[in-house]
C-alpha positions as CSV (number, residue, x, y, z in Angstrom):
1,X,112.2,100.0,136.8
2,X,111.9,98.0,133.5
3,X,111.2,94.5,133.6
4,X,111.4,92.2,130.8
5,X,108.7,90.1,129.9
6,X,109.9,86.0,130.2
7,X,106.8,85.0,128.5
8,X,107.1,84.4,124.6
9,X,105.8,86.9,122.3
10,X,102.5,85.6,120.5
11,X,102.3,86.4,116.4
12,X,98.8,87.0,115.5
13,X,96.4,86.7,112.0
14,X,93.3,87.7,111.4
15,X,91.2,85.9,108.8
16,X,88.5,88.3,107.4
17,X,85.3,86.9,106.3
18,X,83.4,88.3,103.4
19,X,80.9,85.6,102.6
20,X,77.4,85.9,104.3
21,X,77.4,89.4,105.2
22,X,74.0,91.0,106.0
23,X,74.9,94.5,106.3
24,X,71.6,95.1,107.8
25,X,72.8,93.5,111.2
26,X,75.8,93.6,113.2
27,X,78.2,90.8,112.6
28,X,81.7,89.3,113.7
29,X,83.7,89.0,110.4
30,X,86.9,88.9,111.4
31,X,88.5,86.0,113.3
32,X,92.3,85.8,115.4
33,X,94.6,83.1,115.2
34,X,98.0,82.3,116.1
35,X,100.2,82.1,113.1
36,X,101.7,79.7,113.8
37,X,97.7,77.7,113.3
38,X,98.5,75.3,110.9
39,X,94.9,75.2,109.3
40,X,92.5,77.9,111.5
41,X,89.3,76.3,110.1
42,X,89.9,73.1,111.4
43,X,88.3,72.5,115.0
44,X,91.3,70.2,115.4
45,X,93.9,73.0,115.4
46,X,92.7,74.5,118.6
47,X,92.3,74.1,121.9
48,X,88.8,73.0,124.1
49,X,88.4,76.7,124.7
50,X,89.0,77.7,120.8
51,X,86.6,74.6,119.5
52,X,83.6,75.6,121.7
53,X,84.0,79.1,120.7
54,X,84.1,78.4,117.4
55,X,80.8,75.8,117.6
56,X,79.3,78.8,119.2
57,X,79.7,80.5,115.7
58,X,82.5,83.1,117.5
59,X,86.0,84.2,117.0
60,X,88.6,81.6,118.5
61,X,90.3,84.3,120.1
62,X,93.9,82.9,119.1
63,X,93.1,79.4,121.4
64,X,95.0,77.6,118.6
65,X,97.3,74.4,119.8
66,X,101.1,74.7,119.0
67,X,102.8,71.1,119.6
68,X,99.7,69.8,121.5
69,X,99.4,73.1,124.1
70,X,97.9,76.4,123.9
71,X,100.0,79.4,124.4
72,X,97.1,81.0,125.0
73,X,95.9,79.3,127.4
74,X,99.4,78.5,129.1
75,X,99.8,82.0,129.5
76,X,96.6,82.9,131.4
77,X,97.6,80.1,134.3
């Protein structure tokens, strides 16, 4: 049986980073957001779990806030 999904769909963007590259060592240039993230390089625009992942020097996995909540979040309770 098919069951529909209730929860909303999530639109994703991916900002690719070219500046810094050593191509002599593994790195992480590419980092998801919601697009709906009004500016994804402000700490600001995301959630606790996004802004300690991105002091971390890491990918904010999408933890960006939409109206003061995280969809992201929200959707993993």
């Amino acid at each position: 049986m098919f069951r529909s999904s209730t929860a909303p769909r999530l639109r994703w963007r991916v900002l690719v980073r070219t500046d810094g590259l050593d191509p002599s060592r593994p790195s992480r240039p590419l980092a998801w957001h919601l697009a709906t993230c009004l500016d994804p390089e402000r700490p600001a625009c995301h959630c606790a779990l996004g802004r300690k992942l991105m002091v971390d020097n890491l990918d904010p996995d999408g933890h960006c806030l939409l109206d003061t909540a995280c969809p992201r979040c929200d959707l993993a309770q």
